[in-house]
SEKOLMI-857271 format. One record per residue: x, y, z of N, C-alpha, C, O in turn. Coordinates in pm, whole numbers, plus 50000, padded with zeros to 5 digits. Each point is the difference from the previous one (the first is absolute). Example, Ala and Ser with C-alpha at 12.3 -4.5 7.8 and 13.67 -1.06 7.14 Angstrom:
! residues 2
513194943150780499115011950000500905012050000501044999850066/498615010749862500825011950006499235010950073500515011150017/
! end
This chain:
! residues 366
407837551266055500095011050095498915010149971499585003749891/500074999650221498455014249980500995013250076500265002850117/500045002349770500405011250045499165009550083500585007350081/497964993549903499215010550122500474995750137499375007050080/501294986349972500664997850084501025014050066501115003449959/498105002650151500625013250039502034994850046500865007850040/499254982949944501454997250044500375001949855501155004349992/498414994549920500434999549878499915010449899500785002249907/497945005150132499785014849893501005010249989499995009849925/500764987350147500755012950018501164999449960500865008749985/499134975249992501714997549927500395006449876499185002749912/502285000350080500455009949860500524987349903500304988150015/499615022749867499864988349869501524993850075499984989450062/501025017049926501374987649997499834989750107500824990950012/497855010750087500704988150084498694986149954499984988550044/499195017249868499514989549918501254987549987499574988750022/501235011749961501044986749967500294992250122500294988050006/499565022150113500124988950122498804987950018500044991750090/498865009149800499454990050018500144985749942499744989350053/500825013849804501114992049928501184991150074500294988050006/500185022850040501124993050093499824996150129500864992650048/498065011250031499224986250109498934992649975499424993150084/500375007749829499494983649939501164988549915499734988149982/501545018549973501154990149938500504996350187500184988450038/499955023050049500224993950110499524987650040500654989650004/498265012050023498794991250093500104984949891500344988650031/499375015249878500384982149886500785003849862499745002749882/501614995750220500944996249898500264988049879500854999949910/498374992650114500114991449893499054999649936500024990249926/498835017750062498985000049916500795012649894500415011150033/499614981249808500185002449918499275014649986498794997950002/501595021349980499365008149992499025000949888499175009150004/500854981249880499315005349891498824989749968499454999649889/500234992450217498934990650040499025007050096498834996350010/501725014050060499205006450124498475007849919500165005749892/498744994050159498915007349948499815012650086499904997650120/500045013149850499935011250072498785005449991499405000049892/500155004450202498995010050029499795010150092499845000450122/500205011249751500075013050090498005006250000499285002449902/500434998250235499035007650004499975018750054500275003550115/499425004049797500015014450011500875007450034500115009150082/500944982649798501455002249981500085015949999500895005950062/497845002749840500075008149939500015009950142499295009549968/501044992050131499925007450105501285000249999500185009950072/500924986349899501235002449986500735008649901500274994049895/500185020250110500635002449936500844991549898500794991650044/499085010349828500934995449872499954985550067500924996550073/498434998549912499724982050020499874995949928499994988150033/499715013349776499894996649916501784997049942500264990949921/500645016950126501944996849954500244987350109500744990749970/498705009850137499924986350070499334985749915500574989349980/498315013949989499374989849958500904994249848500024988149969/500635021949955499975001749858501474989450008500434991249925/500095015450220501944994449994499494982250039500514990749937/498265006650194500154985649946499614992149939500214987950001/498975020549919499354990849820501214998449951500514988850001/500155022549947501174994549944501024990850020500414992149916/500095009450221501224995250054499384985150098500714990150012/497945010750048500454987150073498274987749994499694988350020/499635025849938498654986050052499155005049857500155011249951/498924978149993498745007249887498814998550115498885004949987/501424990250089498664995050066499665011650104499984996850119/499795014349851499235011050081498935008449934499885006549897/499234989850230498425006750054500045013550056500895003850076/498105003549884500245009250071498435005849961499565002149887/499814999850235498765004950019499715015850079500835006750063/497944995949914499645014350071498965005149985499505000349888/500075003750190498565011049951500165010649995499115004949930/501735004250115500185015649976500185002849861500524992949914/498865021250075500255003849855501114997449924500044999149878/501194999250227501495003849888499934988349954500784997149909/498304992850140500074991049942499134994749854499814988249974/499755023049941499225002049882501034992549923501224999350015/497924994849892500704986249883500725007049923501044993949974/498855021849949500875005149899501055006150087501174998949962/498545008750175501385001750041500664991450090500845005850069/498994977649958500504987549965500815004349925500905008050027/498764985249832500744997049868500965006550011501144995450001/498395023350013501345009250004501074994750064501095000049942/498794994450195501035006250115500644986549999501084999850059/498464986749878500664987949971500505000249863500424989249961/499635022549941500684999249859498844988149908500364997649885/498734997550149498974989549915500134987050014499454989949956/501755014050144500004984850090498534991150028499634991249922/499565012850213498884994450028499294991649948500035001049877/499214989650167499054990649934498705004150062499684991250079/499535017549919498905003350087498744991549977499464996249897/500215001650257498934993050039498805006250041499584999150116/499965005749813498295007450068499514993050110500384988350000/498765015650114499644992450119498315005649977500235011149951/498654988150053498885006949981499274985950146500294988550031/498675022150016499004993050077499694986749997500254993149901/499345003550179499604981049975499034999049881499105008449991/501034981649915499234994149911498684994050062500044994450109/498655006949812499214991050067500244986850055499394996350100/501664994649825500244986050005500515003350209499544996650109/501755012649832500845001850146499245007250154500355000850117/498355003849799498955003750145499644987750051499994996950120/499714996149784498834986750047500974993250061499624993850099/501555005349874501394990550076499915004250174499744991550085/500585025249951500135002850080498874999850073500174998050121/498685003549838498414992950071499864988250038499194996750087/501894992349829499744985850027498354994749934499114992850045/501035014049841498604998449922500624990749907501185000949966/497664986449974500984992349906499155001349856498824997749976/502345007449933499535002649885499894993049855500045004549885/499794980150177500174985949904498734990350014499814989649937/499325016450164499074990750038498795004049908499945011249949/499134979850034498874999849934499275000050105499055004949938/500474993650183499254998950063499165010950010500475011349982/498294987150045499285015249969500135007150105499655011649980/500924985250185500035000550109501165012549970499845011950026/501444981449909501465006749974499815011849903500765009750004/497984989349889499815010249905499685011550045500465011249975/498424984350118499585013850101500745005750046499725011949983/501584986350099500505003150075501155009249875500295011950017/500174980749874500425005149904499695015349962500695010149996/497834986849974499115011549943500315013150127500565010749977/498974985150141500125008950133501555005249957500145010749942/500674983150081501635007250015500295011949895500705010050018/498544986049861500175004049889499425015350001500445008849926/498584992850160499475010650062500535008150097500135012249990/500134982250089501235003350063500995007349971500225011550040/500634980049865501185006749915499885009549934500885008650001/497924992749918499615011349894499795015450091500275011349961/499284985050144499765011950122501325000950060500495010849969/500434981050120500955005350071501084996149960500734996950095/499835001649786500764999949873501224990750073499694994650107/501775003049838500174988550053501825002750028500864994449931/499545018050219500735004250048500004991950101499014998550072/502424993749950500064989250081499655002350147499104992850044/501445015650038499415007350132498775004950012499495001150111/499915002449782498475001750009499224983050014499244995050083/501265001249822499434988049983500044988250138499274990350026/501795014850038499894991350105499895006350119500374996750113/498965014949838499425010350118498474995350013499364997349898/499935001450268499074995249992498615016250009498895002249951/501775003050112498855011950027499945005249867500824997249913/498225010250072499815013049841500225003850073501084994950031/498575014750068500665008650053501325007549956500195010049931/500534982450127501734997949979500294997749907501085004749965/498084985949930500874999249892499995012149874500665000449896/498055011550174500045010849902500825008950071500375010349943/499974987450172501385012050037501684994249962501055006449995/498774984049991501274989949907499825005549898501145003149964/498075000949950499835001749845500145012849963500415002549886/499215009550224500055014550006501584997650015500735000549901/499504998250159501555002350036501074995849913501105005249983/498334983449960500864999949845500075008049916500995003949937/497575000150055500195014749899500285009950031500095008649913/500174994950231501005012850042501244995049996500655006949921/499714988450104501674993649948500175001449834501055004549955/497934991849962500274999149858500225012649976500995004249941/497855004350116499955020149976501135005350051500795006449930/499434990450233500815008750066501904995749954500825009249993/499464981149989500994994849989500164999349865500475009949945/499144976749964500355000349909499595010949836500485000049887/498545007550175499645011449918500885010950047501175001549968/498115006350117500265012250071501905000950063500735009749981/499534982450064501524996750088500895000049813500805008849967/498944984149976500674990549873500695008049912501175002949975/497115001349966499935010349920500125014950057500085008449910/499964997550241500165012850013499135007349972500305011749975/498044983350017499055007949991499515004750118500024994050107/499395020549862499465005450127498725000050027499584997050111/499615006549785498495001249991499024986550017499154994849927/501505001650229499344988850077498384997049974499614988449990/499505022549999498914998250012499174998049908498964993650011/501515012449878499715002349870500204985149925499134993249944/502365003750073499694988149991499484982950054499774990049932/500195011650169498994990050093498655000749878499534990549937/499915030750054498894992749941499694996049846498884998049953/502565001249967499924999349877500524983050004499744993349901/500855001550191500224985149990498214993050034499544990549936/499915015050146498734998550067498784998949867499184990849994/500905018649923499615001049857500184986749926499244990549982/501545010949996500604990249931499704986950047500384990049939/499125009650142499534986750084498595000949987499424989250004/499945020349981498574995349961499454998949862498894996049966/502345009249943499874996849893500324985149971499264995949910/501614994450137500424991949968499334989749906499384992150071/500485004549787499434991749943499485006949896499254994149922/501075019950059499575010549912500385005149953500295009250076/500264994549777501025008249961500145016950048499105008049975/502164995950098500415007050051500435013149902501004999549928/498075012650080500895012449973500335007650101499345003150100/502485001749845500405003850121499865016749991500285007850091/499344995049803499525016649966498365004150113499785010550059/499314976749937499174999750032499904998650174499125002650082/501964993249925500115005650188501065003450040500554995850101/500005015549791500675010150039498965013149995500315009750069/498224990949834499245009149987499394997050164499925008650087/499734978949925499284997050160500595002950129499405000550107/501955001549871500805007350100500335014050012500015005650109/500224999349800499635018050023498705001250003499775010650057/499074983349907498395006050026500355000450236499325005250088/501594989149918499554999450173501375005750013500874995650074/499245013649855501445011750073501124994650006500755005450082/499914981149832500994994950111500915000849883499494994849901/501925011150077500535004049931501264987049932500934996850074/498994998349818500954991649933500205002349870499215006849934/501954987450014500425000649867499674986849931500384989150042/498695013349821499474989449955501204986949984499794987850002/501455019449983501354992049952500394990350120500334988249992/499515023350167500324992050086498894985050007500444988850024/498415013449955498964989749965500124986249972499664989150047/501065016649837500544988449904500994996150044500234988049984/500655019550082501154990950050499714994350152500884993050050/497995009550024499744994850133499244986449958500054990950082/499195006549786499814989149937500494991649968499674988250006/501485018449942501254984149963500495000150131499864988150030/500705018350085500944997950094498754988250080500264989050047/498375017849947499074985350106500114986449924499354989950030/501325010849893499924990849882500934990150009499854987849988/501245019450037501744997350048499914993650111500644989650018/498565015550070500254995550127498974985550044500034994650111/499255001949793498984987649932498545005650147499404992350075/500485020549918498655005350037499304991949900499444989650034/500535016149804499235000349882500844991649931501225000250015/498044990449892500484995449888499155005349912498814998850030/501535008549836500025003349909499254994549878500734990949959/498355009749973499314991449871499685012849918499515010850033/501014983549828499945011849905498654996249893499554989149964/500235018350019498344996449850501304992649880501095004249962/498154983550008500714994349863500125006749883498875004749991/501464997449956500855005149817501594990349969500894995450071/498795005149777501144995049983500925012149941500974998349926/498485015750128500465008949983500995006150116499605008250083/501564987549912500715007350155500125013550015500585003950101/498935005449810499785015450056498554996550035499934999250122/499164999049832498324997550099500524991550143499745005850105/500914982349905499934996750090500465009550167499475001550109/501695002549830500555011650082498885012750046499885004550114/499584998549798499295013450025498124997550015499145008350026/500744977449946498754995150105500044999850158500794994150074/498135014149958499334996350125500264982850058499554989649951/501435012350180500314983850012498804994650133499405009450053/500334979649989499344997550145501384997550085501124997149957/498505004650158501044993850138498774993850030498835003249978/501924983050103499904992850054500684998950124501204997549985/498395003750141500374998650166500824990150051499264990250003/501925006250041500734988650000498974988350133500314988950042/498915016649978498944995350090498715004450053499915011250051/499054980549942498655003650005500295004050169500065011650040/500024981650007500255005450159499995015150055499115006350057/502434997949899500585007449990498925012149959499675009250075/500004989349830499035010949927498705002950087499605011650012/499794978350045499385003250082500115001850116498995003550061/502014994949995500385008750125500305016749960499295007850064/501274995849880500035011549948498905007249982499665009050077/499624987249808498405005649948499135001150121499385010550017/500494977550089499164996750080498515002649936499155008450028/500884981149879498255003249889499184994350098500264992450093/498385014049855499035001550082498994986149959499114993150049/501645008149836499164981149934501164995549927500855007349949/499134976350050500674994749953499674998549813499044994049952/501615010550001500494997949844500534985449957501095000449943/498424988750070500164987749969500564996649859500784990849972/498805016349965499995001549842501555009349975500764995249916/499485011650122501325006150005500894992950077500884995349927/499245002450168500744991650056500644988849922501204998049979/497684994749981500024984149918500675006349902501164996250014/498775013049874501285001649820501015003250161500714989950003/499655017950111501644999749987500154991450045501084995449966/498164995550136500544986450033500534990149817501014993149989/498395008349944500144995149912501145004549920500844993749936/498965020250088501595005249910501614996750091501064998849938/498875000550163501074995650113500304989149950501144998649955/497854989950040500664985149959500265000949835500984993249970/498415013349915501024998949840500805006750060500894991649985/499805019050093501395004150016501084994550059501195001549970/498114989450151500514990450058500584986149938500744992050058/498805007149826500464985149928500435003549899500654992249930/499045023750025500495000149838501714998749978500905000650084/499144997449785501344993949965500845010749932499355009249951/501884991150037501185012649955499375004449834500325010549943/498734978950000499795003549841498595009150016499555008149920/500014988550189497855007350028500075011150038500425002850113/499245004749815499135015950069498814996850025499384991149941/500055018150176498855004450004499335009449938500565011050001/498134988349929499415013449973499055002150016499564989050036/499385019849966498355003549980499585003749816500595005449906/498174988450113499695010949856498675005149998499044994250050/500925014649902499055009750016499655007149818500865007149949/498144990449992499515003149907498435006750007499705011550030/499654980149942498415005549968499854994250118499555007250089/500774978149943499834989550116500945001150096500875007849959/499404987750161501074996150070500664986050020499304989949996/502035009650026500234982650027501195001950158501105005550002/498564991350052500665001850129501304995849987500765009750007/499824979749978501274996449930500324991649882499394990649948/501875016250020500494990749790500774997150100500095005350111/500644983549828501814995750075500304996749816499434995649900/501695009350140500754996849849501244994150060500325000250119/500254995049792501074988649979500774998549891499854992949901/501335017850141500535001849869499525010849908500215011550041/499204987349849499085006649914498854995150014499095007949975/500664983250052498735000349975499174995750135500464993250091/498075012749901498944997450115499714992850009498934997549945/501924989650152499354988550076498704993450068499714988149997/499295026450092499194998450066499465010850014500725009850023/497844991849969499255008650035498984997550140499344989650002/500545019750110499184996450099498985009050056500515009950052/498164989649955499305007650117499964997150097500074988050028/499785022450077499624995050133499225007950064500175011850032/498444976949996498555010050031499684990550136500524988950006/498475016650117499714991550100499304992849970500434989050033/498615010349918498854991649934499265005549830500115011049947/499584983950032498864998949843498814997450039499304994549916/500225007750190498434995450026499375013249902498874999749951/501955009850033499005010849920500094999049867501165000349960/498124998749968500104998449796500905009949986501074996449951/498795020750091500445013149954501384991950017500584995149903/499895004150225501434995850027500474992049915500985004249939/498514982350028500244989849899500515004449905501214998049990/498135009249910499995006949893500955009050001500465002849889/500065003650220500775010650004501614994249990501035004649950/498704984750114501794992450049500184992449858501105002549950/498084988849972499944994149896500495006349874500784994649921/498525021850061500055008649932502104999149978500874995749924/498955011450196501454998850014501224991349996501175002850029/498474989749942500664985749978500324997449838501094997149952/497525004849970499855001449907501015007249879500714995549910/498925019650144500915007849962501325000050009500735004049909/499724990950216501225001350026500834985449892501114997949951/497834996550053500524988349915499875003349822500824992149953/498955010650005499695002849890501005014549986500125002949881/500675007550218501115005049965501124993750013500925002949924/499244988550161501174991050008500404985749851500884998649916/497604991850133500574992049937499564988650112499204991349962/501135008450130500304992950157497784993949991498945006249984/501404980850035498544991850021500254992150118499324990050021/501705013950064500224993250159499305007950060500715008950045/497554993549995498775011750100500064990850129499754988150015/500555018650044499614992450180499315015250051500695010149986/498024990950071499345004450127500534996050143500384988450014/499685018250067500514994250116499065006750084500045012150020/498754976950052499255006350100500454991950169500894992150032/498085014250037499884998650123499974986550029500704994150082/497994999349810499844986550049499224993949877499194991550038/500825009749875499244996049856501024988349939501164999050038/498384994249884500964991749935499104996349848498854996550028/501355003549864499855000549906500315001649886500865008749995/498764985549857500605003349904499155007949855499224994649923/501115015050077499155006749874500155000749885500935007549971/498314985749904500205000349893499645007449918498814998049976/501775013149941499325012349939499464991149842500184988249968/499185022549965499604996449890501445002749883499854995749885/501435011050150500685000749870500814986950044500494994049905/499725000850215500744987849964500584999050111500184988850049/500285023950022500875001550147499264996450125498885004350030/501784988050036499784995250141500665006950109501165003949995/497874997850130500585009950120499774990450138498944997150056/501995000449966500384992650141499645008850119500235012149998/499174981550111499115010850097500664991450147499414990950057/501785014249977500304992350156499355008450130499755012050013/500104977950065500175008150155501455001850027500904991749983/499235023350073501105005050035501304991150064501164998949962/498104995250157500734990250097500484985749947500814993550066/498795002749840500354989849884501275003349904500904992349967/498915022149995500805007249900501365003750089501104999349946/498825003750158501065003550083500614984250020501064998749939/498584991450118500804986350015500284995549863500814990849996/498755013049892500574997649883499254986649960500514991349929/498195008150126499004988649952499395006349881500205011349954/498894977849998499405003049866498754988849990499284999649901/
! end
């Protein structure tokens, strides 16, 4: 059942049970605790969570229940089901799942199919991989599809949710935050950039309009590595955009950033596959390393991600960082992840650095 259904929004919690009892109507002999339920945007119902909770207990395990509105945030989930829930994250199409819905085939060797590979892959990295965009044919339209998501994310699930007022202020501190993306973020540092232009906030509210874009999977979150959890906490973290798309409909940049784009396309898919034991992190020392993944205790993988190495400076710069980052960890798993390079580098202390094209690394080739 989809509750946005105007016959249905308006129903009061007690008569929630008349749906129970015309569906035992309609098939009486279907056993009730075999039935699979699915409630869509249940959460428009007053106290629908003592509905949901009475037939976990008493008659079915087998209920769904989906939504996009804020009330539908994963921690106040948990709350309003007692820790019931099994939550399922939903994030943008995967590269694999763009090329599906293109009817692009991503098994062929043919150099004919590679191209076309390579093209999509371009594609994707630019108009990121929101299923209605994606099977939207105009740009046009598909950047007023993408604006409008993010007034729904602001107006609704920020502003409506949370009960904030200072609409404008924050449009342009989420907006910030979007051109920083891929950079470690101080939030002192554009709270100073927001009173230099008169516009009045509390550094605190800042920080909390940060985690709430956060909550609402605007931003995902990456903290600088330590195995120190007071540094980790009180490091400068990056966000990452739940979509390249998205971000540029917003920004409307005047040039394309290929190179930014490509680490969050890249950070979307380790978040997308990582497992209940993997964090994500950055590290940042003398050098930079774009991402550690740890596993458990210890650092599994280290990765850069640069558009190309045609430049030595660059070479040297991403390598550097690899280096370092390996030699604080421990971790001799180096992958580069470019645009379109493929290669393997052998340093002089002994460590080897794996160099994929992006679109390889995303289908999980090697």
């Amino acid at each position: 059942m989809s509750f946005d259904d105007e016959r249905l929004v308006s129903m009061k919690p007690e008569e929630l049970s008349q749906i129970l009892e015309s569906y035992c109507e309609m098939y009486p002999d279907i056993e009730i605790s075999s039935v699979y339920m699915f409630f869509d945007e249940i959460q428009l119902i007053e106290n629908w969570e003592y509905f949901v909770m009475r037939l976990y207990k008493h008659y079915s395990k087998n209920i769904y229940i989906s939504g996009s509105n804020a009330s539908m945030l994963s921690r106040e989930l948990k709350s309003a089901l007692r820790g019931w829930p099994d939550e399922e994250e939903t994030l943008p199409l995967s590269f694999a799942e763009y090329c599906e819905f293109k009817g692009i085939k991503t098994d062929s060797l043919l150099e004919a199919d590679l191209a076309k590979l390579r093209n999509a892959f371009m594609s994707y990295n630019n108009e990121g991989g929101f299923p209605e965009v994606v099977l939207t044919e105009n740009s046009l339209q598909k950047t007023k599809i993408l604006q409008t998501y993010f007034d729904t994310m602001l107006l609704k699930d920020l502003v409506e949710h949370y009960r904030l007022s200072n609409i404008e202020v924050l449009r342009y501190f989420l907006k910030r935050i979007m051109t920083n993306i891929t950079k470690p973020t101080s939030i002192r540092a554009l709270h100073n950039d927001i009173k230099s232009r008169n516009l009045k906030v509390s550094k605190d509210d800042l920080y909390d309009w940060a985690s709430y874009a956060c909550d609402i999977f605007l931003f995902i979150r990456v903290p600088n590595y330590s195995r120190s959890l007071q540094k980790i906490e009180s490091s400068q973290p990056k966000f990452y955009c739940i979509d390249n798309g998205l971000s540029d409909a917003v920004l409307l940049p005047q040039s394309d950033d290929h190179g930014k784009k490509l680490e969050n396309m890249v950070f979307l898919q380790l978040y997308r596959q990582r497992t209940p034991m993997e964090l994500i992190f950055y590290y940042q020392g003398k050098g930079e390393c774009d991402f550690l993944i740890q596993r458990g205790i210890d650092v599994d993988q280290l990765i850069q991600v640069t558009w190309n190495m045609d430049n030595e400076e660059t070479r040297k710069r991403e390598i550097a960082g690899l280096v370092e980052a390996s030699q604080v960890t421990g971790c001799k798993n180096l992958l580069i992840i470019t645009a379109d390079s493929s290669e393997t580098i052998k340093l002089e202390n002994g460590l080897e650095i794996q160099v994929l094209p992006v679109w390889k690394w995303l289908l999980g080739q090697r």
